[in-house]
N, C-alpha and C positions, 0 to 999 in steps of 0.2 A: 419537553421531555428531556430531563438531562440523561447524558450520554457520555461513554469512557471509549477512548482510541487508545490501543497499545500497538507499537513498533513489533516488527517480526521476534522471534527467538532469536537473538543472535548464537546460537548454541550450535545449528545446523552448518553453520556457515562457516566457521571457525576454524576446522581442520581444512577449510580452502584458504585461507586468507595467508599470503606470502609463501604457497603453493606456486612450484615451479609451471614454465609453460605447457610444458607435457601431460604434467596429471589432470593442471586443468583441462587440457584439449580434449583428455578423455573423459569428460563430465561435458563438455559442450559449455565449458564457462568463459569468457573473455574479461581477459584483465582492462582497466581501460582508466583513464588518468581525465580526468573532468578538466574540460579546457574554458570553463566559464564558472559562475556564481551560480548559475540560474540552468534549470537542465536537467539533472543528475540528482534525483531525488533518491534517497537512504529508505528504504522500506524498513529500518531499523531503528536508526535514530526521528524517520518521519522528518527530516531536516534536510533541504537541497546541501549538496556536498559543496565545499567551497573548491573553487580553481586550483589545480593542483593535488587534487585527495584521492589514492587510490582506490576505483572500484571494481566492482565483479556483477556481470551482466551475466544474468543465470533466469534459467524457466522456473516458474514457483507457481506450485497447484494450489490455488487458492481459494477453490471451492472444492471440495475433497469428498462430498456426498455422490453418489454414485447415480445421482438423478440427470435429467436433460442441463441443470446449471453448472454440472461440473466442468470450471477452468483452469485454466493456467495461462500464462502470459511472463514475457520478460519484466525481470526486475534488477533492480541496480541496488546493491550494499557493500557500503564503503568497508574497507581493511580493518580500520582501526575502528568499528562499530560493536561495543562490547555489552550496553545495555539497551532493552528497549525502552524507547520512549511512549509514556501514558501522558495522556493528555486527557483532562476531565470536565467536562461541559464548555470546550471550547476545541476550535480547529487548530492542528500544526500551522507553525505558519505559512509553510510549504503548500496549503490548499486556498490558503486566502487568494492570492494572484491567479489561481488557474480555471481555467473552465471544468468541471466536474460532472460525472455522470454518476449519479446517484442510487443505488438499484436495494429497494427493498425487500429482504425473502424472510416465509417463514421459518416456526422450528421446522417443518416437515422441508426444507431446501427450496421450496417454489418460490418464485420471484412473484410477488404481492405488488409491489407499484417501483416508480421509477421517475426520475425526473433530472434534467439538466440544473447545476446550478452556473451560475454565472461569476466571475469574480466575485469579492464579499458575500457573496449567498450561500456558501459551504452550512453555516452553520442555522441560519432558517432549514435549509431544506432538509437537513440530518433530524430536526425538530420535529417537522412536519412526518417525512416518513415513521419519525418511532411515535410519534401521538397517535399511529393505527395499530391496534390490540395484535393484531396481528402480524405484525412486523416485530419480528426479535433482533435483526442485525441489519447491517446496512454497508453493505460494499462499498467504498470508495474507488472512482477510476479515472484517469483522465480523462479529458476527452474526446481530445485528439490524438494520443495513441493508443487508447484505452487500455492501458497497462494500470495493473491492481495497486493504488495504493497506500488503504489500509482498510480493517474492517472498525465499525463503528455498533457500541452497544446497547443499552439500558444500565444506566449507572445503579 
């Protein structure tokens, strides 16, 4: 079943980006400077941020339906993050390396199945979940901090 990934709005985010320490403090956002390659995923560009790139660790409601799956979870987007990225019938490359927890819901918000994927199996398992009629979207999340990191469609 092919499938489309889009990056967050970077639209939201922008009136924070090179925001002094204070205003962020009062949003509860932290500035924070990625001290490796690998880590510090962009929920915007869907791209790990390189060493040295500043980001902002902020809570993002990512299921927004008003049912039992409604969440939120930290997310990290870099400063200079000005387009989302789509990616279409294939994974960022930011998902290939990671362990993934895979979570199918319908249009009605119910989570319909679920499953681990393992290194390289990001984009089998995004398959298998949307080849069920019933599955409109598919959550991306790690899966060891289970922090959201993108949602996945029906192309």
């Amino acid at each position: 079943m092919p499938y489309i990934m889009t990056g967050l709005d970077p639209a939201p985010f922008i009136p924070l980006f090179g925001a002094d320490e204070s205003a962020l403090d009062a949003r509860r956002v932290q500035r924070m400077i990625a001290d490796s390659n690998i880590g510090f995923p962009c929920r915007v560009t869907l791209a790990d941020a390189p060493k040295g790139s500043r980001l902002l660790l902020l809570n993002h409601l990512s299921r927004t339906d008003d049912g039992p799956y409604r969440a939120s979870h930290a997310i990290f987007v870099r400063e200079d993050a000005r387009e989302a990225a789509v990616y279409e019938a294939q994974v960022p490359p930011l998902m290939k390396a990671r362990v993934l927890s895979l979570l199918g819901f319908g249009g009605d918000g119910m989570m319909v199945d679920a499953l681990l994927a393992q290194p390289g199996e990001a984009d089998a398992g995004l398959r298998k979940l949307l080849d069920n009629p019933t599955i409109q979207e598919v959550d991306v999340h790690t899966a060891t901090r289970g922090c959201f990191l993108a949602r996945a469609r029906r192309a």
